[in-house]
OpenMM code with the backbone's topology and positions (N, CA, C; nanometers):
from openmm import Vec3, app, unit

residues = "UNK UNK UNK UNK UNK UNK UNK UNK UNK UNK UNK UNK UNK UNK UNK UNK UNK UNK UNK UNK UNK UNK UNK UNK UNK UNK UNK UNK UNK UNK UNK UNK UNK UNK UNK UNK UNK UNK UNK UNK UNK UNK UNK UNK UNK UNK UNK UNK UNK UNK UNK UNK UNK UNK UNK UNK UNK UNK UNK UNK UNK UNK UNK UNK UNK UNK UNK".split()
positions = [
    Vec3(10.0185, -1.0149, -16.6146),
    Vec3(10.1515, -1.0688, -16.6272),
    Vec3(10.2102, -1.0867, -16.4882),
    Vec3(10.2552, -1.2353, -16.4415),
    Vec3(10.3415, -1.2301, -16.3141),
    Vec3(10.4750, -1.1987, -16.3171),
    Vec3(10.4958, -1.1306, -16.1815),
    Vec3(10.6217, -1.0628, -16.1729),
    Vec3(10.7063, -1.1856, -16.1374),
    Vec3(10.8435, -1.2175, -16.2274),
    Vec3(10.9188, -1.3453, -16.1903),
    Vec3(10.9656, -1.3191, -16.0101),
    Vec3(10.9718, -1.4706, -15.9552),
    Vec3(11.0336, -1.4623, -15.8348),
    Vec3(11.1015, -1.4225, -15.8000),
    Vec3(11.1198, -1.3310, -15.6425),
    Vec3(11.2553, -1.2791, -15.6142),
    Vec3(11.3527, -1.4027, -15.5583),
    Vec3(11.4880, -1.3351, -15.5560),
    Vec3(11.5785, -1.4422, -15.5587),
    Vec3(11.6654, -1.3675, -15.3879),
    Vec3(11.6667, -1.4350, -15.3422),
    Vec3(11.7615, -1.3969, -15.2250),
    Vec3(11.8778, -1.4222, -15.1633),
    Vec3(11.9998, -1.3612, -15.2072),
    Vec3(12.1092, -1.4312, -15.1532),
    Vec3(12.1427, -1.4188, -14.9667),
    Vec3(12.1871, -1.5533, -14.9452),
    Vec3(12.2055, -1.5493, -14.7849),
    Vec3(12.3518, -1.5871, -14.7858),
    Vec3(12.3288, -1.5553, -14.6458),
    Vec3(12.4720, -1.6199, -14.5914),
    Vec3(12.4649, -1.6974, -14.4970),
    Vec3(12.5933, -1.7265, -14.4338),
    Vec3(12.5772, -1.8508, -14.3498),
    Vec3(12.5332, -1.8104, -14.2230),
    Vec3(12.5551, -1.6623, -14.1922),
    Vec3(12.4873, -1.5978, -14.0552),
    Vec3(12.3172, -1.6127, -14.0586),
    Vec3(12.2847, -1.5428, -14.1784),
    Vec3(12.1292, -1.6309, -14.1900),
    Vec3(12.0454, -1.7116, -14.1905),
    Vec3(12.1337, -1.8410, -14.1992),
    Vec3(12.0959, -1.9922, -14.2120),
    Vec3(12.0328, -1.9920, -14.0242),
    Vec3(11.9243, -2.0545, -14.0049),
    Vec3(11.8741, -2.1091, -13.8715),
    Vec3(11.9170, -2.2524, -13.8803),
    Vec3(11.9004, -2.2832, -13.7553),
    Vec3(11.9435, -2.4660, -13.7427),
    Vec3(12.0137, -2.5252, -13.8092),
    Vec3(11.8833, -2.6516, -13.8358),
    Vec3(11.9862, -2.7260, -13.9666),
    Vec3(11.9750, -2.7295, -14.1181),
    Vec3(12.0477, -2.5659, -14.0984),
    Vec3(12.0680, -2.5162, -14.2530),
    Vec3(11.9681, -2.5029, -14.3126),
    Vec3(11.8441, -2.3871, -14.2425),
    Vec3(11.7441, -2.3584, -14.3403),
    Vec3(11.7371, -2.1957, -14.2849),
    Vec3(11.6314, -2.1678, -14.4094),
    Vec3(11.6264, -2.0045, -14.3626),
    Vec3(11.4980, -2.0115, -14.3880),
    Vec3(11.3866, -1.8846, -14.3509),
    Vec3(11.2563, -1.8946, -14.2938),
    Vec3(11.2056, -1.8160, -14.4340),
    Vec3(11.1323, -1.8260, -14.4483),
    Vec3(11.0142, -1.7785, -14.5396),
    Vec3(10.8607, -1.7543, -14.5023),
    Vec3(10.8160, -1.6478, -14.5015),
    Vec3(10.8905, -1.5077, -14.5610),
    Vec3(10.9722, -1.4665, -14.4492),
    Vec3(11.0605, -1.3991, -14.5308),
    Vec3(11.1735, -1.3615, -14.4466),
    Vec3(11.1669, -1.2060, -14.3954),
    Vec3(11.2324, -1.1656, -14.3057),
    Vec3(11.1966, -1.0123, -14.2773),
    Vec3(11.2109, -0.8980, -14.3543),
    Vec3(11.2256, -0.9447, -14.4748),
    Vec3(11.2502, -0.7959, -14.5604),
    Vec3(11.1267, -0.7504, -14.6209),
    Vec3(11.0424, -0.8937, -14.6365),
    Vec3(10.8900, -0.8879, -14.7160),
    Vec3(10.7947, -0.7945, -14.6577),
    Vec3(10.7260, -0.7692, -14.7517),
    Vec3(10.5929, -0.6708, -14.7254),
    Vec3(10.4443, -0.7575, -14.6374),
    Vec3(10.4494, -0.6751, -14.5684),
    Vec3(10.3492, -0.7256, -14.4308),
    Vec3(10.2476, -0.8105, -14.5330),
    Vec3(10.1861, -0.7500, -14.6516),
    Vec3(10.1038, -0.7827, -14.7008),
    Vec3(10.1055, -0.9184, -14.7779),
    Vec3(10.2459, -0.9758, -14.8348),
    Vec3(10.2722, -1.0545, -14.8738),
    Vec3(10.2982, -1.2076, -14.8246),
    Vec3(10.2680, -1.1791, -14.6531),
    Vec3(10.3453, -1.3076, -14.5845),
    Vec3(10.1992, -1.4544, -14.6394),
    Vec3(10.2801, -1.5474, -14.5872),
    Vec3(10.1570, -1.6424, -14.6212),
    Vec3(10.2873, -1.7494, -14.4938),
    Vec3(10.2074, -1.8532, -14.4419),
    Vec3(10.2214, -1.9359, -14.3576),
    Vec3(10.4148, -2.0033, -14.3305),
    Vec3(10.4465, -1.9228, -14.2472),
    Vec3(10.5998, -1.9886, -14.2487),
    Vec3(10.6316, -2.1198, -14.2596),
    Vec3(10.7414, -2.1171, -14.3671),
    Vec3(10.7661, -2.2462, -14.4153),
    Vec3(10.9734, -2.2442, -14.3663),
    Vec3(11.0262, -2.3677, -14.3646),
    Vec3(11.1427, -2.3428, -14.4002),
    Vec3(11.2384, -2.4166, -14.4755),
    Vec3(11.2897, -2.3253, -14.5666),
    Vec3(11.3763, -2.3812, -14.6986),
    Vec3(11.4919, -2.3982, -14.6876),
    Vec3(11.5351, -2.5438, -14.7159),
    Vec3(11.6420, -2.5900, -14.7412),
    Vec3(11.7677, -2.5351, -14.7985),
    Vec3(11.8873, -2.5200, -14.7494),
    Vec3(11.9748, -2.4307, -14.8466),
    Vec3(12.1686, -2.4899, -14.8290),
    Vec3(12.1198, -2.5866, -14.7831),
    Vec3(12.2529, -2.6803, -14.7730),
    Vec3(12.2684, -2.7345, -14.8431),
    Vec3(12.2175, -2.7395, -14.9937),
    Vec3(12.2619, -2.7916, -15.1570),
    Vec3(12.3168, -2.6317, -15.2026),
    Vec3(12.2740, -2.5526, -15.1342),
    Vec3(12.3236, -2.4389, -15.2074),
    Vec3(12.2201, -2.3237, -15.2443),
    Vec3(12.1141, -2.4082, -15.2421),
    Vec3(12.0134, -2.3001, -15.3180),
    Vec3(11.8131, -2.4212, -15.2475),
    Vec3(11.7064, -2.2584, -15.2434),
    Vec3(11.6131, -2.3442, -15.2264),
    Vec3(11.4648, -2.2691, -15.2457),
    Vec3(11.4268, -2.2826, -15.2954),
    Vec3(11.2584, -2.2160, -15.3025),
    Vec3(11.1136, -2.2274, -15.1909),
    Vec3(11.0221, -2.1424, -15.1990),
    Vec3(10.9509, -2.1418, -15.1075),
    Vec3(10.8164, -2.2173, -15.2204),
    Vec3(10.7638, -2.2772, -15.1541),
    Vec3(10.6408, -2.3232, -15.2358),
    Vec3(10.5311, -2.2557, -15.2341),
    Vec3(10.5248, -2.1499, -15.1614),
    Vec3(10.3899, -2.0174, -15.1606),
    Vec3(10.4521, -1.9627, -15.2394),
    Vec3(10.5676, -1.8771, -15.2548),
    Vec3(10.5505, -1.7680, -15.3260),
    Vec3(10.6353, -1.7964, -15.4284),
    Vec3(10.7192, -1.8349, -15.4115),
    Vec3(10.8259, -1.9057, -15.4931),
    Vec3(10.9428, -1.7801, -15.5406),
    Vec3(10.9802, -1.7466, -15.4164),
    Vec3(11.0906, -1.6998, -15.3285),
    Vec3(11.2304, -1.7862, -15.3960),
    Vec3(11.3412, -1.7673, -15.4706),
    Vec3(11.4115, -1.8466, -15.4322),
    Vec3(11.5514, -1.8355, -15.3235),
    Vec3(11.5852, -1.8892, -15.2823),
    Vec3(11.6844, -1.8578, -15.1735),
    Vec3(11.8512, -1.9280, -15.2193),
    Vec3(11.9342, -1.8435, -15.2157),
    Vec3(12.0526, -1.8895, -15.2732),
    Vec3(12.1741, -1.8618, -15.1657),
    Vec3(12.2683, -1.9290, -15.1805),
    Vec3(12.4003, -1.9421, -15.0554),
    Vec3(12.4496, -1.8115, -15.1418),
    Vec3(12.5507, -1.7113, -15.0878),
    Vec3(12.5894, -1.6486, -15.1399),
    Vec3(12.7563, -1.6893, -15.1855),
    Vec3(12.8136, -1.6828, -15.2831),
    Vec3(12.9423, -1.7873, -15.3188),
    Vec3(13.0538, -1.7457, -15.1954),
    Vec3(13.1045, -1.8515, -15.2186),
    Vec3(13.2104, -1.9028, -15.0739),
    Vec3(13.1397, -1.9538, -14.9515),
    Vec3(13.0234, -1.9241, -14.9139),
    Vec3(12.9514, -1.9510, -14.8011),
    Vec3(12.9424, -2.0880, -14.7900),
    Vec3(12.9331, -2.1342, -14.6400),
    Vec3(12.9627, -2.2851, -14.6199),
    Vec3(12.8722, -2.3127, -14.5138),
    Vec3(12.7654, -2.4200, -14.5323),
    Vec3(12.6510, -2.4091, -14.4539),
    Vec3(12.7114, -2.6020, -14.3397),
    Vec3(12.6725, -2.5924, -14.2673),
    Vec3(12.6680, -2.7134, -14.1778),
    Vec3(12.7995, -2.7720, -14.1360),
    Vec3(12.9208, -2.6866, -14.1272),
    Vec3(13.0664, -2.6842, -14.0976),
    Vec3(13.0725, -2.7734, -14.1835),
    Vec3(13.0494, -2.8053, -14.3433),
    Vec3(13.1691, -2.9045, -14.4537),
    Vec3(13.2554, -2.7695, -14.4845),
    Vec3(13.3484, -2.8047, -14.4812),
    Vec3(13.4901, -2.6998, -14.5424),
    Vec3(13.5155, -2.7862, -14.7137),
] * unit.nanometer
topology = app.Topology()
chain = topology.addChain("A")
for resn in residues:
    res = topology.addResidue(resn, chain)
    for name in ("N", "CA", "C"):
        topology.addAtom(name, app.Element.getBySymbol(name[0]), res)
């Protein structure tokens, strides 16, 4: 049985560049990493296609200065 994806809320301090955050991210288990990718999260929300990680804005958070 697979264990459903973890879900990760970020914030806007986490976001790199332009509005993505890295996968895997530093909380993961050494054993788990697989080839850095980076996910989109300036719709709000975004998944990793290895592990299928999903990554979510945390509410109120405002990514790429839109107010």
């Amino acid at each position: 049985m697979s264990k459903a994806p973890a879900v990760v809320e970020v914030t806007a301090h986490d976001v790199q560049g332009p509005g993505v955050v890295a996968c895997p991210n530093p909380k993961m288990p050494l054993w788990s990493n697989h080839p850095r990718v980076f996910i989109d999260v300036t719709h709000g929300e975004g998944k990793c296609p290895y592990c299928g990680t999903e990554y979510k804005l945390k509410a109120g958070e405002v990514v790429g200065g839109h107010h």
